[in-house]
C-alpha positions in Angstrom: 89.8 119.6 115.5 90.5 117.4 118.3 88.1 115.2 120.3 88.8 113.3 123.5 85.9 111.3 124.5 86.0 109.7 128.2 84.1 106.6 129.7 84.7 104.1 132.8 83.3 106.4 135.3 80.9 105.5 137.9 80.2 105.2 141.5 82.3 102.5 143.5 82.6 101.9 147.6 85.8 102.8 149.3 88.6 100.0 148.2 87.2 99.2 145.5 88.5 99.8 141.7 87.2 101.1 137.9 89.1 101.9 134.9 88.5 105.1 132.8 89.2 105.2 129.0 90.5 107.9 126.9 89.7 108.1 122.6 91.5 110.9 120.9 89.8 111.4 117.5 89.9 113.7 115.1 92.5 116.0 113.0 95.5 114.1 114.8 99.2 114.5 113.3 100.5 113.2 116.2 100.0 113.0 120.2 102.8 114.1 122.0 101.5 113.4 125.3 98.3 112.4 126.8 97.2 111.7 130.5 94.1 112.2 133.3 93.6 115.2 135.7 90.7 115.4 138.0 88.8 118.0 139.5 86.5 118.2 143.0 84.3 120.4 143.7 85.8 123.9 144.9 89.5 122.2 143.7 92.0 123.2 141.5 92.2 120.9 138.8 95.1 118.8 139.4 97.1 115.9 137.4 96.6 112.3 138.2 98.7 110.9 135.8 100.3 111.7 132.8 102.5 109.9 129.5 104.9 112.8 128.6 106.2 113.8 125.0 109.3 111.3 126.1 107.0 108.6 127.1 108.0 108.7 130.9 104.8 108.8 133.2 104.4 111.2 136.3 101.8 110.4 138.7 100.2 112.6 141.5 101.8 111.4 144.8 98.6 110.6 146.1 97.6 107.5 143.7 101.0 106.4 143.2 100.9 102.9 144.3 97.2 102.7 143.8 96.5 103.9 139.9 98.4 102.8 136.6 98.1 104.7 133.5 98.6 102.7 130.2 97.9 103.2 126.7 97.2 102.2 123.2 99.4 104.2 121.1 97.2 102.2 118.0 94.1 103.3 118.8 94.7 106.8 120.2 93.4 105.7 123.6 95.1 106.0 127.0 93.8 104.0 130.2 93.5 104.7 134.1 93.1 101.5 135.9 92.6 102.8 139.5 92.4 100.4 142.3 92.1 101.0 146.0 89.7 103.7 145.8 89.2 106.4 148.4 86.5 108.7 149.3 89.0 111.5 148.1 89.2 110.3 144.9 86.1 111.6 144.2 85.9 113.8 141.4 85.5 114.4 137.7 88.0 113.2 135.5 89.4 114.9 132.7 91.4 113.5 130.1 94.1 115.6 128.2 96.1 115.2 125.4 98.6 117.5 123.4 98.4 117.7 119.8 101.0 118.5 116.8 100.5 119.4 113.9 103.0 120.0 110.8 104.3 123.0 112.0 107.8 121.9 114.1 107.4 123.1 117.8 103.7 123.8 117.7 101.6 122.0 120.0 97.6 122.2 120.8 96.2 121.0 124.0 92.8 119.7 124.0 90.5 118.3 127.2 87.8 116.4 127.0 84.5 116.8 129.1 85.0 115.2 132.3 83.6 111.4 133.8 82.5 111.5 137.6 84.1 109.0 139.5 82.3 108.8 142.9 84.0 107.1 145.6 81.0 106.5 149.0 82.9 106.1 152.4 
């Protein structure tokens, strides 16, 4: 129903900075919030940063300071401009969105399939 197509990833030495993008496409009624998580390998998935339903953001203590999350509420697209990279940064990112429909209170969440960000000491 739902796609959410990532790009920006890549590999980038230790202080350096990319910016991952987000598209949401698809059978969208509405977004009611949308956001990155990331993954390394043997981790839990964890947030980065998110836009919640009420527009605030929440960000992982670990980038705060160093990543911004913005969006395009137009185009469906949300942004991760992360600067000041560290090796532990390293993972895939996911982004994630949740999705409403017609039906009052009901909610979908959808992920999409990941962009390594590599981050070399």
């Amino acid at each position: 129903q739902v796609q959410l197509v990532e790009s920006g990833g890549g590999l980038v030495q230790a202080g350096g900075s990319l910016r991952l993008s987000c598209a949401a496409s698809g059978n969208i009624f509405r977004i009611n919030a949308m956001g990155w998580y990331r993954q390394a390998p043997g981790n839990q998935r964890e947030l980065v940063a998110t836009f919640t339903t009420g527009g605030s953001t929440n960000y992982a203590d670990s980038v705060k300071g160093r990543f911004t999350i913005s969006r395009d509420n137009a185009k469906n697209t949300v942004y991760l401009q992360m600067n000041s990279l560290k090796p532990e940064d390293t993972a895939v990112y996911y982004c994630n969105a949740l999705v409403g429909d017609t039906t009052p209170f009901k909610q979908w969440e959808y992920w999409g399939q990941g962009t390594q960000v590599t981050v070399s000491s």
